[in-house]
BALOBA-1460 file (C-alpha; in Angstrom, 3 decimals):
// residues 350
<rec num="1" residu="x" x="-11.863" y="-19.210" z="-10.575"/>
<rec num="2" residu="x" x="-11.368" y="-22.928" z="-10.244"/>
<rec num="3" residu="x" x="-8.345" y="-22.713" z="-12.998"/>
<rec num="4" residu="x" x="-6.042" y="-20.934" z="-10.466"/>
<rec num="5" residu="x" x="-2.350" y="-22.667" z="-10.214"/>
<rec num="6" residu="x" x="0.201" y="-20.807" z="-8.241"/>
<rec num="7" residu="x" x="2.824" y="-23.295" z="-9.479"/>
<rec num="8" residu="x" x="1.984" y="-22.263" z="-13.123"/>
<rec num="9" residu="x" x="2.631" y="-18.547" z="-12.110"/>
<rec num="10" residu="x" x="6.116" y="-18.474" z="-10.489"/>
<rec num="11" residu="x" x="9.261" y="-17.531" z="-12.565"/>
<rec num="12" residu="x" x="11.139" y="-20.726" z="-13.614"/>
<rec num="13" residu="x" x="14.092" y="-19.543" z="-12.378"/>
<rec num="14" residu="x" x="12.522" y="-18.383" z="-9.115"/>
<rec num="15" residu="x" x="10.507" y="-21.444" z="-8.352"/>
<rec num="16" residu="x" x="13.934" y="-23.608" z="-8.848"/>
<rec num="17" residu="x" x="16.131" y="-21.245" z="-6.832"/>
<rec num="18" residu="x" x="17.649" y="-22.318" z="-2.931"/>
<rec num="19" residu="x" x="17.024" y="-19.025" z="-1.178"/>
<rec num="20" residu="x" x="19.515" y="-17.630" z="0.842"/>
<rec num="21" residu="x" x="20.432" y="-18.761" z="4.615"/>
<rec num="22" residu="x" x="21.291" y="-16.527" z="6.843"/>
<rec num="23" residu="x" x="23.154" y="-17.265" z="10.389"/>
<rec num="24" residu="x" x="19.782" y="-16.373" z="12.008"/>
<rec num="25" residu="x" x="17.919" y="-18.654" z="9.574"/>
<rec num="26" residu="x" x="19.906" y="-21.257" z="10.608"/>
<rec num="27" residu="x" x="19.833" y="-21.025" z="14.448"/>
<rec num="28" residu="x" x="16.377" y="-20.328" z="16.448"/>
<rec num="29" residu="x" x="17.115" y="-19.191" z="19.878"/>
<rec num="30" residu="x" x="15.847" y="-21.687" z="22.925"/>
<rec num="31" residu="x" x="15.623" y="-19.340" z="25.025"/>
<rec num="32" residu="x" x="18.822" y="-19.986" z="26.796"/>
<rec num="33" residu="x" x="22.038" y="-17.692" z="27.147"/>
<rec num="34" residu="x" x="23.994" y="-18.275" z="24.373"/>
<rec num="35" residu="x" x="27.446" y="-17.416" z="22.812"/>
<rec num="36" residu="x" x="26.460" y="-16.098" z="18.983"/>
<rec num="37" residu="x" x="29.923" y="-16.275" z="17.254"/>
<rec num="38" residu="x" x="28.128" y="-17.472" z="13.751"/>
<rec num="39" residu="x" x="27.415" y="-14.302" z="11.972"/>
<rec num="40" residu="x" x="30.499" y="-12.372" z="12.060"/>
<rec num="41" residu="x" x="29.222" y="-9.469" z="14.139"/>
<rec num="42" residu="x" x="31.108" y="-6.685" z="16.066"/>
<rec num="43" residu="x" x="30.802" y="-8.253" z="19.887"/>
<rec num="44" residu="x" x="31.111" y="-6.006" z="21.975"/>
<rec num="45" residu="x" x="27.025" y="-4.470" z="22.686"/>
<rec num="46" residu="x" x="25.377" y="-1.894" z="21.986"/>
<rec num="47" residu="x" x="21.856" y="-2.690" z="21.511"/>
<rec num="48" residu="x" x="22.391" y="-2.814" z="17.671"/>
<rec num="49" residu="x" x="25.598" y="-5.109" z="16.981"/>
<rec num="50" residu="x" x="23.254" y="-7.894" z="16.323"/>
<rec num="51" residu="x" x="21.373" y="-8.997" z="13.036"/>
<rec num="52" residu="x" x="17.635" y="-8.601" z="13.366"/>
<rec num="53" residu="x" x="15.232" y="-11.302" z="12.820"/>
<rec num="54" residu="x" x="14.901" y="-12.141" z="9.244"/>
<rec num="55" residu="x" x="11.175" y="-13.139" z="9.949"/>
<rec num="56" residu="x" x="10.494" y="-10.616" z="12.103"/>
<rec num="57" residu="x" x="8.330" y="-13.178" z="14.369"/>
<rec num="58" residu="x" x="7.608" y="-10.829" z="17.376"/>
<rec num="59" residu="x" x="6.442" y="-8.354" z="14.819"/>
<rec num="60" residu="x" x="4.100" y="-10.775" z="12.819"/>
<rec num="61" residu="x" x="2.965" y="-11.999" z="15.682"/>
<rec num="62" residu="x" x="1.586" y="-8.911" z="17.060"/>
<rec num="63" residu="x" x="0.704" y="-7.722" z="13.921"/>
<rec num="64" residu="x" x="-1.276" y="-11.409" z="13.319"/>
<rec num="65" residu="x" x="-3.039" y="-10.604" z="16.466"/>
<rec num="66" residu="x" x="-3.982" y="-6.939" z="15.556"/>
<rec num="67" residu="x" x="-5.090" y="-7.726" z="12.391"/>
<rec num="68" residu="x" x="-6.703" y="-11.048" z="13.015"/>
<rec num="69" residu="x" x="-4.312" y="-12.985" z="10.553"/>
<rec num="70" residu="x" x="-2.120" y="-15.922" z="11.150"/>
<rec num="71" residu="x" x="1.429" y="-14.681" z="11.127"/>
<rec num="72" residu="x" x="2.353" y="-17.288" z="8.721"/>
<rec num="73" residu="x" x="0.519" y="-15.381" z="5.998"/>
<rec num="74" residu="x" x="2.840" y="-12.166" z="6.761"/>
<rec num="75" residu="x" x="5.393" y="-11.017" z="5.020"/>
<rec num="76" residu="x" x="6.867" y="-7.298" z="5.670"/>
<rec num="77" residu="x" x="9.141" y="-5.135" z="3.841"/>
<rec num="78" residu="x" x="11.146" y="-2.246" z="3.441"/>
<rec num="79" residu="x" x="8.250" y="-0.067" z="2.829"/>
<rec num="80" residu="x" x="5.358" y="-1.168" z="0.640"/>
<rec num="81" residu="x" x="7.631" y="-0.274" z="-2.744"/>
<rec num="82" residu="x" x="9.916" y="-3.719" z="-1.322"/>
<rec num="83" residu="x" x="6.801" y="-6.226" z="-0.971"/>
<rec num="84" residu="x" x="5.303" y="-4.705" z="-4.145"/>
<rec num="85" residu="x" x="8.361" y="-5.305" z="-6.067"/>
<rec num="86" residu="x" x="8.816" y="-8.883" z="-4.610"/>
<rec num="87" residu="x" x="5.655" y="-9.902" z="-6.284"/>
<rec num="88" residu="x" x="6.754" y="-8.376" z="-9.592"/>
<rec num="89" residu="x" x="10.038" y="-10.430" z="-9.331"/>
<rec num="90" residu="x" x="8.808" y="-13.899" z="-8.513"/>
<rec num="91" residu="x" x="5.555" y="-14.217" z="-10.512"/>
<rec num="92" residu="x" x="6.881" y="-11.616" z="-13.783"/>
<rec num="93" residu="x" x="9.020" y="-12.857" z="-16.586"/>
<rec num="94" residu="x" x="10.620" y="-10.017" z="-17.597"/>
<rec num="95" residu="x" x="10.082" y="-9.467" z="-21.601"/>
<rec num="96" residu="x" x="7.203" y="-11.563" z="-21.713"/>
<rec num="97" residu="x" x="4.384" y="-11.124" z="-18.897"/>
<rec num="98" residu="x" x="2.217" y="-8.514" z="-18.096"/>
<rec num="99" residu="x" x="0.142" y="-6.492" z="-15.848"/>
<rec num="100" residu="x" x="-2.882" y="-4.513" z="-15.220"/>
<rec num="101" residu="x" x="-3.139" y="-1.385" z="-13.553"/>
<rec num="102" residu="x" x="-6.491" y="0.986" z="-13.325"/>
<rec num="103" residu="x" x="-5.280" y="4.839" z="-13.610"/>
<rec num="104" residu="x" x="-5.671" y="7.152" z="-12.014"/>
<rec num="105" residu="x" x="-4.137" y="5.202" z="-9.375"/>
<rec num="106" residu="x" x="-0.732" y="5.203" z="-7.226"/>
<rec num="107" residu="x" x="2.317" y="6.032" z="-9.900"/>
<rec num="108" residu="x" x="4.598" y="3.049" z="-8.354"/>
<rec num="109" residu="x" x="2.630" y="0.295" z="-9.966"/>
<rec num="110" residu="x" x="4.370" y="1.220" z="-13.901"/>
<rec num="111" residu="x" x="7.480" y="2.078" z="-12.525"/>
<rec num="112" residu="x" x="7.888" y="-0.612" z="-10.730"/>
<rec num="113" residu="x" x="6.889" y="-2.435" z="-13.687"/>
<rec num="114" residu="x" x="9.264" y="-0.767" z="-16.094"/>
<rec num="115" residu="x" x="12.535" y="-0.965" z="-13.786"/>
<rec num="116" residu="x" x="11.451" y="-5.424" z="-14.244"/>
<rec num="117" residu="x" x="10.772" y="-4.991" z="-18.124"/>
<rec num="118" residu="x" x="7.150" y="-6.008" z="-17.097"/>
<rec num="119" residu="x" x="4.496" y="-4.638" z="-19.963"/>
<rec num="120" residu="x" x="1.598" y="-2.632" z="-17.688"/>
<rec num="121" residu="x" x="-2.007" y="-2.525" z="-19.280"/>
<rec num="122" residu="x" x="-3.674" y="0.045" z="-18.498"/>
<rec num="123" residu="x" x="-7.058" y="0.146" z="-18.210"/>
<rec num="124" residu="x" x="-9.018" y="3.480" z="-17.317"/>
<rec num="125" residu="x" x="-11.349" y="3.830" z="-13.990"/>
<rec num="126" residu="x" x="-15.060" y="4.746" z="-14.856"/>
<rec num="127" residu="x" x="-15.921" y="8.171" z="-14.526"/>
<rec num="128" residu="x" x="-17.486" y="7.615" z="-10.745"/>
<rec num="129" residu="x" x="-13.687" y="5.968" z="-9.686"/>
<rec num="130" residu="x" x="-14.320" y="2.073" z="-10.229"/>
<rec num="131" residu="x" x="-13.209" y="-0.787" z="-12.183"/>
<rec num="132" residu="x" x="-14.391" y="-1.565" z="-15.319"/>
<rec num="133" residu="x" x="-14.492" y="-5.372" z="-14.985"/>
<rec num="134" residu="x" x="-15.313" y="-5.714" z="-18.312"/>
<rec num="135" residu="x" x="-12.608" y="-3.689" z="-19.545"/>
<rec num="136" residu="x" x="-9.999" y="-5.669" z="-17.299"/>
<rec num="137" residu="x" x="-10.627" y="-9.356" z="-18.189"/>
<rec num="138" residu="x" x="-10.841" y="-8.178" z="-21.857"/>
<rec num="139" residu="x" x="-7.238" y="-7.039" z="-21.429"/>
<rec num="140" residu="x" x="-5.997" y="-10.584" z="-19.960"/>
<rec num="141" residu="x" x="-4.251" y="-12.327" z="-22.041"/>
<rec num="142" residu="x" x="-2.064" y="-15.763" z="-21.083"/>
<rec num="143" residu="x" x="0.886" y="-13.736" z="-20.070"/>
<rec num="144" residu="x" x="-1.339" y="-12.001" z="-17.624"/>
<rec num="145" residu="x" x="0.122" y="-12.322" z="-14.411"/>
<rec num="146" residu="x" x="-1.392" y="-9.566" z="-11.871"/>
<rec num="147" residu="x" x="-4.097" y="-7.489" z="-11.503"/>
<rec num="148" residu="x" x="-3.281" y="-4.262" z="-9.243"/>
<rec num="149" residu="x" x="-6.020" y="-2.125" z="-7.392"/>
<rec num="150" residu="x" x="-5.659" y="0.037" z="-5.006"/>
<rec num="151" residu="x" x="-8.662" y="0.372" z="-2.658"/>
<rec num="152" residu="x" x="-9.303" y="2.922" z="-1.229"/>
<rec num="153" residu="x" x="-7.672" y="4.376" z="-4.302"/>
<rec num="154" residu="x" x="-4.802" y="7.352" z="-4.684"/>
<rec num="155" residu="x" x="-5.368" y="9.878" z="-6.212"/>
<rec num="156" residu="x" x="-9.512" y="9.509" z="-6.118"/>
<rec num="157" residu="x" x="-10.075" y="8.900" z="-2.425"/>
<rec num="158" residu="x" x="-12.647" y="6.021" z="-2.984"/>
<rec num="159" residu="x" x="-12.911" y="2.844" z="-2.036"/>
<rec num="160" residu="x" x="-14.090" y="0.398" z="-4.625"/>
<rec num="161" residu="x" x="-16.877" y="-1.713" z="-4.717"/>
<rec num="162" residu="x" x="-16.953" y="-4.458" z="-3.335"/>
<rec num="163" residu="x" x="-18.539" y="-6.861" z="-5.594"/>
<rec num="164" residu="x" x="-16.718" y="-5.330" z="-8.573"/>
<rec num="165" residu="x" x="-13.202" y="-6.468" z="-6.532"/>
<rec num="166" residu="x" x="-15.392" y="-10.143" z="-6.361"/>
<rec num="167" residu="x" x="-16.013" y="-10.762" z="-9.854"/>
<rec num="168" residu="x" x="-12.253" y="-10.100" z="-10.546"/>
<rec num="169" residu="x" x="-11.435" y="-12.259" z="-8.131"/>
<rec num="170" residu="x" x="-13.351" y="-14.879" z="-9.390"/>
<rec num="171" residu="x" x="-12.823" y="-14.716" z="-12.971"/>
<rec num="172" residu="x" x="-8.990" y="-14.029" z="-13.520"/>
<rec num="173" residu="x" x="-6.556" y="-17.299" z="-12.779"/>
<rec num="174" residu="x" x="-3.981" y="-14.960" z="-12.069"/>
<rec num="175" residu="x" x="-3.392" y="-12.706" z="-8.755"/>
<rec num="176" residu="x" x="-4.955" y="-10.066" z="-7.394"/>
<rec num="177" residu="x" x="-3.144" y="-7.953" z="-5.457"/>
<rec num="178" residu="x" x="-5.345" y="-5.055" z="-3.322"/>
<rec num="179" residu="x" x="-3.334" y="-2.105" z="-2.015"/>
<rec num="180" residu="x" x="-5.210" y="-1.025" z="1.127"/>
<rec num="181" residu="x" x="-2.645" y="1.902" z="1.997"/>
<rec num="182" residu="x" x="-5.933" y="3.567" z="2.982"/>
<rec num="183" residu="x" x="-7.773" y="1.166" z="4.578"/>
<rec num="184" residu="x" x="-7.392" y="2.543" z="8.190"/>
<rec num="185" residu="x" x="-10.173" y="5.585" z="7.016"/>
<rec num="186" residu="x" x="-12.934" y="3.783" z="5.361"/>
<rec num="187" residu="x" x="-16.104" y="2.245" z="6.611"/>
<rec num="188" residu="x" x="-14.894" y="-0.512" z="3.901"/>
<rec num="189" residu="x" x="-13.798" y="-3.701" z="5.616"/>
<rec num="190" residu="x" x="-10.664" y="-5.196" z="4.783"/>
<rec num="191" residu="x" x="-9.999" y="-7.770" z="2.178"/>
<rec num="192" residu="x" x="-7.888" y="-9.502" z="4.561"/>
<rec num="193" residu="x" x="-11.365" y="-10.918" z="6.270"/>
<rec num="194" residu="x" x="-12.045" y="-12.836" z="2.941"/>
<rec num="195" residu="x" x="-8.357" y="-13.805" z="2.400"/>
<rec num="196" residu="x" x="-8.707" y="-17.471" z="3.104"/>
<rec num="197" residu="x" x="-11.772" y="-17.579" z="0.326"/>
<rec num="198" residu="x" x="-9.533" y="-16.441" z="-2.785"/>
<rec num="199" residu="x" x="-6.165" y="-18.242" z="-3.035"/>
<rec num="200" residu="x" x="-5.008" y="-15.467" z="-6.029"/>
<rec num="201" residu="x" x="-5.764" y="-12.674" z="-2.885"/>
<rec num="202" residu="x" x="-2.871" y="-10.292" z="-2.149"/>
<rec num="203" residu="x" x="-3.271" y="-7.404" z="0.206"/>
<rec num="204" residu="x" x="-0.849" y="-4.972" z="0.810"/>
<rec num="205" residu="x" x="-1.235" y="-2.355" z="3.876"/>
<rec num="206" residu="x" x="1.659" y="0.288" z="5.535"/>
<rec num="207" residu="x" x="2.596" y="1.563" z="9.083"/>
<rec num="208" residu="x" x="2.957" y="4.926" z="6.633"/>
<rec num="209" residu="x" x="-0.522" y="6.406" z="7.151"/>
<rec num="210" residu="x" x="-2.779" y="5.703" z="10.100"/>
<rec num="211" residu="x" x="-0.342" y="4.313" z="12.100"/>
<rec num="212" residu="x" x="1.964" y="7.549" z="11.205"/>
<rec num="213" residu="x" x="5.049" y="5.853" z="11.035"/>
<rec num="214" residu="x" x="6.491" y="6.664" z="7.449"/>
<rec num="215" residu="x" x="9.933" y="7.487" z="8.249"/>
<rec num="216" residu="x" x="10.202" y="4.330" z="9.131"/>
<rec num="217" residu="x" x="9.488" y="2.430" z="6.119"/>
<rec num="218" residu="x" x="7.536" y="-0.976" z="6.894"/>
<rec num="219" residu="x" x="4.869" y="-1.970" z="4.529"/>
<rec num="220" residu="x" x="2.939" y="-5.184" z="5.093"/>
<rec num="221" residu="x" x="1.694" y="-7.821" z="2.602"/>
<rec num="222" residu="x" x="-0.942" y="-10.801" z="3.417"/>
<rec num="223" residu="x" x="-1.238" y="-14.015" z="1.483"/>
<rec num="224" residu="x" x="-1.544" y="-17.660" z="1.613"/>
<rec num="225" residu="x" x="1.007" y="-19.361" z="3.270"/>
<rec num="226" residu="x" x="1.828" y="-20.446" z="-0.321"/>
<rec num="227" residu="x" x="2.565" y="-17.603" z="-1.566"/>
<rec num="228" residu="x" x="4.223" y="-15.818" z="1.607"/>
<rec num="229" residu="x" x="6.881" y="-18.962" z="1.076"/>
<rec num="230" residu="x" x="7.222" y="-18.320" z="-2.633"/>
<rec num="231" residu="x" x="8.204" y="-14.394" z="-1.689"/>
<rec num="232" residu="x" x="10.040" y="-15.191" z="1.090"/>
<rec num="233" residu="x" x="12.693" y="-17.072" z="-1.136"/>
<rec num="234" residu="x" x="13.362" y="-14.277" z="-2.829"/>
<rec num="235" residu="x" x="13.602" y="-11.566" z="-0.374"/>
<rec num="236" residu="x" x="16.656" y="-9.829" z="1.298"/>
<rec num="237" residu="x" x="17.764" y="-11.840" z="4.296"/>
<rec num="238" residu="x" x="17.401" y="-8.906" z="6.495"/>
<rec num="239" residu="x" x="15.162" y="-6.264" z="4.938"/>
<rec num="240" residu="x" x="13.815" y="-5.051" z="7.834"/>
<rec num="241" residu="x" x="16.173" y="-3.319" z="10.419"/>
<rec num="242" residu="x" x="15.897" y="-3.763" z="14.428"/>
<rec num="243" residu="x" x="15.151" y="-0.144" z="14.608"/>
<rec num="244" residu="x" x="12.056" y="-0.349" z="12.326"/>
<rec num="245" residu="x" x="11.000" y="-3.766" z="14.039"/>
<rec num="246" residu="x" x="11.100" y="-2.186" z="17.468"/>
<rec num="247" residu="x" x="9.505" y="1.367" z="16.696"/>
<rec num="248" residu="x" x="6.509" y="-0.472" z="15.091"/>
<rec num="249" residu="x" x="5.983" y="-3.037" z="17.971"/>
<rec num="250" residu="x" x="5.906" y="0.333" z="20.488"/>
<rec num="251" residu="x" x="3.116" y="1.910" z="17.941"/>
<rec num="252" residu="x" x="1.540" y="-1.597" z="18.002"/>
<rec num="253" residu="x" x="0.960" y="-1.471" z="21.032"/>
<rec num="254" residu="x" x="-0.442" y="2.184" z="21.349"/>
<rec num="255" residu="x" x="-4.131" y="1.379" z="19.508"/>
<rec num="256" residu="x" x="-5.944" y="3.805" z="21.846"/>
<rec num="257" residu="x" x="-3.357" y="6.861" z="20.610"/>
<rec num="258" residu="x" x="-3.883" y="5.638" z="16.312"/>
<rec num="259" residu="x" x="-7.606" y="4.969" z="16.948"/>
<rec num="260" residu="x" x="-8.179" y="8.775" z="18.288"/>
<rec num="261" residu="x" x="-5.715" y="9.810" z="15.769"/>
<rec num="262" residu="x" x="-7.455" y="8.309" z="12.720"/>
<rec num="263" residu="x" x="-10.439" y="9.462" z="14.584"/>
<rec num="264" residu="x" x="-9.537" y="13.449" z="14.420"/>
<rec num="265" residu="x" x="-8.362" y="12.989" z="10.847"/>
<rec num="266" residu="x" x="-12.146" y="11.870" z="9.884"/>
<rec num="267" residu="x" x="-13.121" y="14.640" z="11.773"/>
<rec num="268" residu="x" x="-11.185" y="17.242" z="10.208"/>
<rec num="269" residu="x" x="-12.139" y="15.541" z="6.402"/>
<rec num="270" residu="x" x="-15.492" y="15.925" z="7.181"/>
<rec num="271" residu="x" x="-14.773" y="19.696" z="8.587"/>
<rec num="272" residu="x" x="-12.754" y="20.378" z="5.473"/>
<rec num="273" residu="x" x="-15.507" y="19.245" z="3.139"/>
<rec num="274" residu="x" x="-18.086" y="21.454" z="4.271"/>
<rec num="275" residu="x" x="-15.656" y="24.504" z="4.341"/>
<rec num="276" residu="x" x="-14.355" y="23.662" z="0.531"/>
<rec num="277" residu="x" x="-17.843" y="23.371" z="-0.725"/>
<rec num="278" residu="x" x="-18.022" y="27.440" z="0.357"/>
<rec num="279" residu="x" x="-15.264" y="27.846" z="-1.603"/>
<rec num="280" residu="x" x="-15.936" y="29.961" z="-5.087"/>
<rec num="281" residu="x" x="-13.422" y="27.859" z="-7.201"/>
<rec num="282" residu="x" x="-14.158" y="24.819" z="-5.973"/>
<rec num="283" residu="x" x="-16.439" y="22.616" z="-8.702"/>
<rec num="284" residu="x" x="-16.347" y="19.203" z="-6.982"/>
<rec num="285" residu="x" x="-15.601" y="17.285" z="-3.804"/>
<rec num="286" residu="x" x="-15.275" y="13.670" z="-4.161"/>
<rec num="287" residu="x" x="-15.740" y="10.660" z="-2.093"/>
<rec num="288" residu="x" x="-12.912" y="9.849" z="0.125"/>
<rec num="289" residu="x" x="-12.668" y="6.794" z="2.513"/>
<rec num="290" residu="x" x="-8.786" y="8.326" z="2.866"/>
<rec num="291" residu="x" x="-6.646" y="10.560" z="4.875"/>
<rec num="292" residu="x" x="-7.185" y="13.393" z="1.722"/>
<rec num="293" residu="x" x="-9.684" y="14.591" z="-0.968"/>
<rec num="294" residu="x" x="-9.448" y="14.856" z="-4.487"/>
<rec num="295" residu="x" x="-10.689" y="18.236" z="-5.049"/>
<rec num="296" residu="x" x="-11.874" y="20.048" z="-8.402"/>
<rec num="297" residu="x" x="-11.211" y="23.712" z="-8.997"/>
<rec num="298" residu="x" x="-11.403" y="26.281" z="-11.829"/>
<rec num="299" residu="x" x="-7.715" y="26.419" z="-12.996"/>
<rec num="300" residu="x" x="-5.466" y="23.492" z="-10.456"/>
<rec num="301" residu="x" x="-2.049" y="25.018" z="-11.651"/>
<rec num="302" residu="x" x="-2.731" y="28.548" z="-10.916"/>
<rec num="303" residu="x" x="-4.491" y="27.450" z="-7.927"/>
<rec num="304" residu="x" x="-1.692" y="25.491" z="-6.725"/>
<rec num="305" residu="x" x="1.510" y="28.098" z="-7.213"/>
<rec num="306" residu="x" x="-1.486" y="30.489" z="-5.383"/>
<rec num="307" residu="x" x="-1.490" y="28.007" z="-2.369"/>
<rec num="308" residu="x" x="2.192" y="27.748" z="-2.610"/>
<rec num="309" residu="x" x="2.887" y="31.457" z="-1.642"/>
<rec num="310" residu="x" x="0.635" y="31.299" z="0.695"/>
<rec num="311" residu="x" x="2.995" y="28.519" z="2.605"/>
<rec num="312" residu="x" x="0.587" y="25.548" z="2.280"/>
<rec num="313" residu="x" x="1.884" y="22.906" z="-0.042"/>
<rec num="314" residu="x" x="-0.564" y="20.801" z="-2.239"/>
<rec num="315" residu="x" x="-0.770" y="18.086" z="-4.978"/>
<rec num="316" residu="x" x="-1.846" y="19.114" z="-8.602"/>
<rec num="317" residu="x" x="-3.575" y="15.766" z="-9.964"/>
<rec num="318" residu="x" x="-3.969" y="17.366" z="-13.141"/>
<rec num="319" residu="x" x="-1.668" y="15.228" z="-15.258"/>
<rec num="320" residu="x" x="-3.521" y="11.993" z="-14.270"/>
<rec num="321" residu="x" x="-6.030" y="10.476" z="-16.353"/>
<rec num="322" residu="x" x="-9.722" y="11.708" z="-15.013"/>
<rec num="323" residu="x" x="-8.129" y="14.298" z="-12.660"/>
<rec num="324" residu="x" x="-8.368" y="17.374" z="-14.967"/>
<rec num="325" residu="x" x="-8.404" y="20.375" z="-12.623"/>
<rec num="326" residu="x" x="-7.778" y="18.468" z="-9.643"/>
<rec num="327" residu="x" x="-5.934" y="19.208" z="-6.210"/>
<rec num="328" residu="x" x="-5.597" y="16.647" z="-3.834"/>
<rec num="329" residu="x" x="-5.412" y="17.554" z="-0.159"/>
<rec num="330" residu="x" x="-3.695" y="15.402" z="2.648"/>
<rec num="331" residu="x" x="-6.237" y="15.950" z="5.812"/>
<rec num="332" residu="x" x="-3.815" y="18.098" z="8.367"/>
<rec num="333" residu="x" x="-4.027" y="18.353" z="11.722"/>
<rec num="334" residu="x" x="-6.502" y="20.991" z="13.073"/>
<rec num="335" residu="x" x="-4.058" y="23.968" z="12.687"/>
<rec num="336" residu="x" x="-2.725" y="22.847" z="9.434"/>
<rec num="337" residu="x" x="-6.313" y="22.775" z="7.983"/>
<rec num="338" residu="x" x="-7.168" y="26.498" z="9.693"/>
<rec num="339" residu="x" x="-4.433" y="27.578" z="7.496"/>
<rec num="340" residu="x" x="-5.019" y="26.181" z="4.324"/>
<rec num="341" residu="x" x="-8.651" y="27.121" z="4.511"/>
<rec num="342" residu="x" x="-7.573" y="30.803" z="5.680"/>
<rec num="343" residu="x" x="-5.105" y="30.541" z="2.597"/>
<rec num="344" residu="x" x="-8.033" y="29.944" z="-0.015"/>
<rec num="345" residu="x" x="-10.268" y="32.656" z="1.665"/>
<rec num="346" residu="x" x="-7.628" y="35.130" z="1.052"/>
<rec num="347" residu="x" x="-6.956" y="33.533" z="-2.865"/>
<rec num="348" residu="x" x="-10.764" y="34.226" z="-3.509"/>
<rec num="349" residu="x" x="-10.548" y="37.963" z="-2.258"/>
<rec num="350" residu="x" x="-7.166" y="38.672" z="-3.906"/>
């Protein structure tokens, strides 16, 4: 991997471009009572007449100190669709680059390279979930600009191997970008241990899942500083609102309540498992280091529009490659679970 050049991979245009300034860019507070009449905001205060940080820095910071990365290799967005997109748009010539993508896998990936005119090569999981590295380096071509896996993966449930996500790493000059949505539930550690050995390393996490905040709309990416300073020319001045900045630092700072909340999910997966596997329909269970399970059943679309009247709502995986058959249920709490289980015990005695 010693033929990796992030110059080589930005946009022209992008790499060229003077990003922006805000009023907030401009002026760093000093901690002294000052008069703000540089932005053009309503005076008179409410708690919200002010622009937010741009660089959310008491954010990153706490974030950096959760997560054990420097907050200069932060960058957050409006949701992880925002930072996802970001990448697309500095390092993607539309019309002429591509991407990878290993189905089944989160949907957002193609569409997000179809609203940039960015080909995406696909190129099918194995049959046990996991990249074909073969398979994917065959597919790169010059105009290959990013690799996407998501790990642990949606719709499967698995987390991928480590040493598969290695040689990739090591053998394609472009980026990497690993979508650890799911991260929170495995015994896998995060990539964002190893992020200072792989300069083409992206990792992009949420506050949607474990920390149970998806109204809110804050997804996180991790990079070099390099690359964080490449994505932050090219992303809205203030993309993240004061309301989402303060509602994460409060969960931030609540890790007992998301530890024994991730904690009771696990428990309930693994109490869900061994109920499903009673279940007459039900073919297959697969791995899951997530907050769901990929499930496979006799007929998924009858089964479904069966669960449906029942009152418990389900995804039918069935239209994704490797996912014939397959429902895939989000782990409830322990009520939610007692109904959907009481729901299939009175499908299989209808």
């Amino acid at each position: 991997m010693n033929k990796f050049n992030l110059e080589s991979l930005i946009r022209p245009n992008v790499a060229s471009l003077t990003a922006y300034s805000s009023a907030r860019d401009e002026f760093k507070t000093q901690g002294t009572e000052m008069v703000f009449l540089d932005a053009n905001e309503n005076p008179n205060d409410n708690g919200l007449n002010r622009y937010p940080d741009p660089q959310q820095n008491k954010l990153k910071e706490k974030l950096g100190a959760v997560k054990g990365v420097n907050m200069e290799k932060i960058l957050l967005g409006n949701g992880s669709d925002e930072v996802l997109d970001l990448i697309l748009r500095a390092f993607c010539e539309p019309g002429k680059d591509n991407i990878i993508s290993l189905p089944p896998t989160y949907g957002m990936y193609k569409v997000l390279a179809d609203i940039n005119n960015i080909e995406n090569r696909e190129v099918l999981l194995t049959a046990d979930f996991e990249p074909d590295v073969e398979a994917i380096l065959e597919k790169v071509d010059l105009q290959t600009k990013i690799i996407f896996l998501c790990s642990p993966n949606n719709p499967s449930g698995n987390a991928f191997n480590a040493e598969r996500i290695e040689r990739i790493l090591k053998n394609f000059d472009g980026l990497v970008v690993i979508d650890e949505a799911y991260i929170d539930f495995s015994e896998s550690e995060s990539w964002t241990k190893r992020l200072d050995e792989f300069p083409n390393l992206i990792i992009t996490q949420t506050f949607s899942k474990a920390y149970g905040l998806a109204a809110i709309r804050l997804g996180i990416l991790y990079a070099s500083r390099d690359i964080i300073r490449i994505l932050n020319k090219i992303k809205p001045p203030y993309n993240v609102n004061q309301l989402t900045q303060n509602e994460a630092l409060r969960r931030l700072k609540n890790a007992s309540e998301i530890d024994m909340q991730v904690s009771d999910i696990l428990n309930e997966r693994n109490r869900l498992i061994k109920e499903l596997l009673q279940v007459p329909f039900v073919s297959k269970i697969y791995r899951s280091d997530s907050n769901f399970l990929l499930v496979k059943v006799d007929n998924a679309n009858l089964r479904y529009d069966e669960l449906i009247h029942k009152g418990v709502v389900v995804r039918n995986r069935s239209n994704q490659p490797l996912c014939e058959n397959c429902l895939r249920f989000t782990i409830g709490t322990a009520a939610e679970n007692d109904k959907l289980l009481k729901a299939l015990k009175e499908i299989q005695n209808d």
